[in-house]
N, C-alpha and C positions, 0 to 999 in steps of 0.2 A: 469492420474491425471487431473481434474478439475485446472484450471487461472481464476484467476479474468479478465476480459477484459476492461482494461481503455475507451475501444470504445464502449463498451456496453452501449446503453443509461440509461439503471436502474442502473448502478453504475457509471456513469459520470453522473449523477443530483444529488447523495448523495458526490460525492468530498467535502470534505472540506479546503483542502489545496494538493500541490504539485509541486514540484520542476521537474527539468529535466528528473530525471531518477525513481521518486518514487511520491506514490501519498496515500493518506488516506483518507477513509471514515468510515461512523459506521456500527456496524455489524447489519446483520437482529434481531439476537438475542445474544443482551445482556450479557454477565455475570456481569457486574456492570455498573449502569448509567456512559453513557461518552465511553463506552469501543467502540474501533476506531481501524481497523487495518491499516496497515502500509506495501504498498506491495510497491515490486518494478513492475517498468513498462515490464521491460523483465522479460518473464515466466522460470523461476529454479525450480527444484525440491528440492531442500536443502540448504540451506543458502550459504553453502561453496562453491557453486556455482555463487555465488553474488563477481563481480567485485570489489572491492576496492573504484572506485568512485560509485557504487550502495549500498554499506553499508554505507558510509559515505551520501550520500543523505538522506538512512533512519533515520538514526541517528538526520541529521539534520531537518529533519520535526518531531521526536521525542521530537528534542527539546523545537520549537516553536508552 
């Protein structure tokens, strides 16, 4: 399975925001103007994988 890599320079120049453990930017391709995904910075295969302070990070850049 393909990670997003927060070090990769083509996706740390589109960051638009990011907290300690999670970080957002916008997709290549669109399904609606705005649409931004929302990864954590350690690579998981499955959500249920994501630490407790790593879901609430997302959450909270979800929110702002």
């Amino acid at each position: 399975m393909d990670y997003f890599d927060i070090n990769d320079p083509a996706i740390r120049a589109k960051i638009i925001i990011e907290n300690e453990k999670a970080f957002a930017f916008p997709t290549n391709i669109p399904i609606v103007p705005g649409h931004t995904l929302i990864c954590p910075k350690r690579p998981v295969s499955r959500i249920d994988e994501l630490l407790i302070d790593e879901r609430n990070a997302i959450f909270d850049l979800q929110e702002r």
